[in-house]
N, CA, C and O atoms as a GROMACS GRO file, in nm:
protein
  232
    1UNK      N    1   2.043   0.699   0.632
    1UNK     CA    2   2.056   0.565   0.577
    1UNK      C    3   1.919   0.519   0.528
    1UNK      O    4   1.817   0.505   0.595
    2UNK      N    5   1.942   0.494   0.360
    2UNK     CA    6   1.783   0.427   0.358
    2UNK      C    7   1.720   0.296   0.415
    2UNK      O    8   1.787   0.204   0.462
    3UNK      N    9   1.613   0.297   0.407
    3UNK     CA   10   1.543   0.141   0.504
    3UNK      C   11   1.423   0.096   0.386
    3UNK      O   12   1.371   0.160   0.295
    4UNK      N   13   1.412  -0.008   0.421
    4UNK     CA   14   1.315  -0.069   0.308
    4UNK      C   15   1.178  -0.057   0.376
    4UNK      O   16   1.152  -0.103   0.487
    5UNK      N   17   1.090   0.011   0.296
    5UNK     CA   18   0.966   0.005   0.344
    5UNK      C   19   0.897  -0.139   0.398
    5UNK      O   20   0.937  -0.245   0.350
    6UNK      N   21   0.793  -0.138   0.500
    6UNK     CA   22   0.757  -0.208   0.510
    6UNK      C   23   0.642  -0.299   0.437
    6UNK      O   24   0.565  -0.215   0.391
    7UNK      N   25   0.602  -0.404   0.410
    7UNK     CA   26   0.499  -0.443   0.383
    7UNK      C   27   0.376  -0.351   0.447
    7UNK      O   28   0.365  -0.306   0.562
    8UNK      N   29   0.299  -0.340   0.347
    8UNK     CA   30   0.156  -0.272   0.439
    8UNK      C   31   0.024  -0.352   0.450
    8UNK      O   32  -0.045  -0.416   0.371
    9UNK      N   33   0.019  -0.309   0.620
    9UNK     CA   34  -0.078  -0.422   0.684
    9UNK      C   35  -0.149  -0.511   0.630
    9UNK      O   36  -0.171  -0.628   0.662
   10UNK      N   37  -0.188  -0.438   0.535
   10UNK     CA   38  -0.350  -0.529   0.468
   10UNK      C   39  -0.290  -0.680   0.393
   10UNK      O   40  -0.348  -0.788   0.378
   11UNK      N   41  -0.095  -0.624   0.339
   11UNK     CA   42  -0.078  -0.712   0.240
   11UNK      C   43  -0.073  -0.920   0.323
   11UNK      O   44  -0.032  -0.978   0.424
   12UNK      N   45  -0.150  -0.955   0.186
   12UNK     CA   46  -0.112  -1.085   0.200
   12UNK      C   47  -0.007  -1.170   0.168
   12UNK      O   48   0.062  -1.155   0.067
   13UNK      N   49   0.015  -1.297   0.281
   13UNK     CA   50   0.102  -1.378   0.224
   13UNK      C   51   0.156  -1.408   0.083
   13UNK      O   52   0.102  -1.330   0.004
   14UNK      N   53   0.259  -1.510   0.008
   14UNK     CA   54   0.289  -1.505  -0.127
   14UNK      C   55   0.207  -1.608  -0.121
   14UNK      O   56   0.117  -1.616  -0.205
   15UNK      N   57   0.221  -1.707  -0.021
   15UNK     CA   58   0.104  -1.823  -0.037
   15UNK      C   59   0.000  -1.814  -0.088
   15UNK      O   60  -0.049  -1.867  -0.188
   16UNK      N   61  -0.052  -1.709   0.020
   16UNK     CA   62  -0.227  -1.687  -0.025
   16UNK      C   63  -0.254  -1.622  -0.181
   16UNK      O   64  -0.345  -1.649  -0.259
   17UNK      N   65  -0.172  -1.554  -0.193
   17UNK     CA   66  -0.178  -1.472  -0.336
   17UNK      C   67  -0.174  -1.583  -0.427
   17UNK      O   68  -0.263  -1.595  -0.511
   18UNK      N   69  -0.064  -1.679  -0.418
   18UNK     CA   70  -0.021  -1.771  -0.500
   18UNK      C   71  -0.153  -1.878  -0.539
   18UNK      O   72  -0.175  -1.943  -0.641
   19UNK      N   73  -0.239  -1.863  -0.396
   19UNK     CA   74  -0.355  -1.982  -0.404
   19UNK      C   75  -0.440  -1.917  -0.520
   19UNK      O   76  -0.451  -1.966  -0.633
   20UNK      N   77  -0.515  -1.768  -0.468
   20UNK     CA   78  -0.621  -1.722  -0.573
   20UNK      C   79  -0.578  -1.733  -0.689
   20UNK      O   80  -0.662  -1.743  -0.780
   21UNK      N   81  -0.401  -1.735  -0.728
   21UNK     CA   82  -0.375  -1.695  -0.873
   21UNK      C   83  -0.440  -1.880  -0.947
   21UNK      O   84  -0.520  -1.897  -1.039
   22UNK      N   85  -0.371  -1.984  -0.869
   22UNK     CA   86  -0.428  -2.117  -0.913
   22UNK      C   87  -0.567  -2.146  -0.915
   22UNK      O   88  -0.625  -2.244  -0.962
   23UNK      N   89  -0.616  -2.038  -0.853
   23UNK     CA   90  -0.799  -2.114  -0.849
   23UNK      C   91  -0.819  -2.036  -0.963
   23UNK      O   92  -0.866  -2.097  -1.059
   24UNK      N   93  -0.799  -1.931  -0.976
   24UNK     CA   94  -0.854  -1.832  -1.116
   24UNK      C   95  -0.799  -1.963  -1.220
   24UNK      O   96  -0.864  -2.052  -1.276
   25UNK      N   97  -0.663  -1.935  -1.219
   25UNK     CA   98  -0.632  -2.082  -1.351
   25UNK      C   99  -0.727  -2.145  -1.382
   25UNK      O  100  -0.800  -2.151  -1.480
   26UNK      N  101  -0.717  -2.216  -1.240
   26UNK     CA  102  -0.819  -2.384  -1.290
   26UNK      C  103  -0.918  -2.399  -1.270
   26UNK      O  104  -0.983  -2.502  -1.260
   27UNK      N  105  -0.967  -2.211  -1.253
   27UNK     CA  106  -1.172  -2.240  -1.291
   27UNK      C  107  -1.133  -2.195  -1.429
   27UNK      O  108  -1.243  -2.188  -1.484
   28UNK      N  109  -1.053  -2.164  -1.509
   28UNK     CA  110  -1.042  -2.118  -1.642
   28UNK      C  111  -1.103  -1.987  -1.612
   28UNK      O  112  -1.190  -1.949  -1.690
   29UNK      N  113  -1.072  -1.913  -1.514
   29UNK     CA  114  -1.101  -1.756  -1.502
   29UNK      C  115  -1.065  -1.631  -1.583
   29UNK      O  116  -1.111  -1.517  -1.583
   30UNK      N  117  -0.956  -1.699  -1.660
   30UNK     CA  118  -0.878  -1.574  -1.760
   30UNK      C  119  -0.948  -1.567  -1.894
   30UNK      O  120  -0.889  -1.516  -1.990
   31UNK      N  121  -1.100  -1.627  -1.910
   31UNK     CA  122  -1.136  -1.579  -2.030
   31UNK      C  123  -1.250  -1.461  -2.036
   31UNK      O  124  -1.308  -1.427  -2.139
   32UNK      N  125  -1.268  -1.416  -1.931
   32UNK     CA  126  -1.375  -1.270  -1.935
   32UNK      C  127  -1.275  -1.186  -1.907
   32UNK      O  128  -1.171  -1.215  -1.848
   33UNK      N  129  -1.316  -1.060  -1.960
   33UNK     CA  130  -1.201  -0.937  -1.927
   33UNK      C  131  -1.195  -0.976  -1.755
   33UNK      O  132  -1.087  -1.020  -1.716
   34UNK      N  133  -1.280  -0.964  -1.679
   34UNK     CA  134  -1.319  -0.961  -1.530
   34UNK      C  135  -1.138  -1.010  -1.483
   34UNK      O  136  -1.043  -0.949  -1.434
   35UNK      N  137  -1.166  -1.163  -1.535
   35UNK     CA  138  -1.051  -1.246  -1.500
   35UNK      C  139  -0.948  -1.213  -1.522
   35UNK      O  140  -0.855  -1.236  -1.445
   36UNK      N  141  -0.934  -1.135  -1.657
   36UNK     CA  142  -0.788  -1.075  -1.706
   36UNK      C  143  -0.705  -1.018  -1.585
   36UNK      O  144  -0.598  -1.027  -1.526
   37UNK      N  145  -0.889  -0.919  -1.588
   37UNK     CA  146  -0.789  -0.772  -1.506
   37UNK      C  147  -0.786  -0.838  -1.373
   37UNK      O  148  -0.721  -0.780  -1.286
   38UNK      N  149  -0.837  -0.932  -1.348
   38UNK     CA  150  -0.789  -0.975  -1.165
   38UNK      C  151  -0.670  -1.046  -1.176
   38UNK      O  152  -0.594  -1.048  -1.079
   39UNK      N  153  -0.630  -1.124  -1.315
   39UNK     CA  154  -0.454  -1.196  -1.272
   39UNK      C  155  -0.426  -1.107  -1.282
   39UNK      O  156  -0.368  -1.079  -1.177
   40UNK      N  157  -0.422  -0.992  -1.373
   40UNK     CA  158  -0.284  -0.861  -1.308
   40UNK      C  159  -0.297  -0.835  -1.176
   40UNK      O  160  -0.209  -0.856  -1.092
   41UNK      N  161  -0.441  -0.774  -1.151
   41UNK     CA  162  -0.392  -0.742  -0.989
   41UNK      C  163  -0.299  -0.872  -0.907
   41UNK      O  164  -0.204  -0.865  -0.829
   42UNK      N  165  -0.348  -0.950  -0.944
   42UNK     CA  166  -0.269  -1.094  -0.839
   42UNK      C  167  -0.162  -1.083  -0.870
   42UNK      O  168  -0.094  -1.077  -0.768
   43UNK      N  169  -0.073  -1.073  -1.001
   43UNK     CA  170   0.093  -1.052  -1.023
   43UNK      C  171   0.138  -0.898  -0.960
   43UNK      O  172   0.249  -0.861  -0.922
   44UNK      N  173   0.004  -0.819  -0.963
   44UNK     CA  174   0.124  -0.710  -0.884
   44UNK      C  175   0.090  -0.726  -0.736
   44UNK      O  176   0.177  -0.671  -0.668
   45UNK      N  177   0.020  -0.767  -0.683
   45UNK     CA  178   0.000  -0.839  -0.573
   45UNK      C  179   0.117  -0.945  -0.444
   45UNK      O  180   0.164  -0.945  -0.330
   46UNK      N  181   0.106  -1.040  -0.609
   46UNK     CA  182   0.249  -1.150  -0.635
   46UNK      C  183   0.378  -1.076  -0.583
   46UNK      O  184   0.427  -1.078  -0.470
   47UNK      N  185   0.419  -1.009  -0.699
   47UNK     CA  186   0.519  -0.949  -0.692
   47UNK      C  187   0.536  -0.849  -0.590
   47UNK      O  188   0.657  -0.831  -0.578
   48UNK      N  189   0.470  -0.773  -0.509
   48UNK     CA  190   0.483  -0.668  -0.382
   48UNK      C  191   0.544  -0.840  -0.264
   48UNK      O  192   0.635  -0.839  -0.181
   49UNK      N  193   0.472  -0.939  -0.296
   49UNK     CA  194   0.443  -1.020  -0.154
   49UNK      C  195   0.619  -1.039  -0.148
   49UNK      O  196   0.689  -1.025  -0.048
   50UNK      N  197   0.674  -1.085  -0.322
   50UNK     CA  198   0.779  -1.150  -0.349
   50UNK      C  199   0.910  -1.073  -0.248
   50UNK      O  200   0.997  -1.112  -0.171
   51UNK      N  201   0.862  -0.946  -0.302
   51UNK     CA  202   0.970  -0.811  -0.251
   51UNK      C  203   0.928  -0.862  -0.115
   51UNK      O  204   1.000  -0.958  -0.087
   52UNK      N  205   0.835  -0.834  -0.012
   52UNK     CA  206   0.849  -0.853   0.108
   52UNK      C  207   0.902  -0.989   0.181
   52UNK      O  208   0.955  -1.021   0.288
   53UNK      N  209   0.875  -1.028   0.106
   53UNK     CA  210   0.988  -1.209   0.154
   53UNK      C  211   1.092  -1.221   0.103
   53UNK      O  212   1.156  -1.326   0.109
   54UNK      N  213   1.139  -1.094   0.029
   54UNK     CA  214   1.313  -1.106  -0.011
   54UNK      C  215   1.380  -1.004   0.130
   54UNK      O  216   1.484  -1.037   0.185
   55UNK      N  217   1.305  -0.889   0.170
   55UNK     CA  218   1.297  -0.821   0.242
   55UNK      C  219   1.328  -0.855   0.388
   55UNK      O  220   1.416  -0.825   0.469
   56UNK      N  221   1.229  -0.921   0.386
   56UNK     CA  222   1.264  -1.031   0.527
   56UNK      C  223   1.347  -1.076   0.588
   56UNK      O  224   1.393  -1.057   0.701
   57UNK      N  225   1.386  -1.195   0.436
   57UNK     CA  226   1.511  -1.301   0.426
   57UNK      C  227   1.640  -1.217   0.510
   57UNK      O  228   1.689  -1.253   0.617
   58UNK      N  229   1.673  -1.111   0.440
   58UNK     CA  230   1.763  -1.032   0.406
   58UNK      C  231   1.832  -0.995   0.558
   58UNK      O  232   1.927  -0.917   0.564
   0.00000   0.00000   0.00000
């Protein structure tokens, strides 16, 4: 029977993810590449946290 992996240790809350993604926003962080490439990491970040709190629910 398959099982849903678990979250792995290190990962953070959707909260916390959700916070850095608003501070990058509203220092206007998304205009150096730097910033680019850190909101992707935060949406795939985002999105792992999302899966583990659907995971949860479930």
């Amino acid at each position: 029977m398959p099982t849903t992996p678990a979250q792995p240790p290190h990962a953070r809350s959707l909260a916390a993810v959700n916070e850095e993604i608003r501070a990058l926003l509203s220092a206007g962080g998304l205009v150096s590449p730097e910033g680019r490439l850190r909101y992707q990491e935060l949406l795939v970040e985002w999105a792992a946290a999302v899966r583990g709190d659907v995971a949860e629910a479930a």
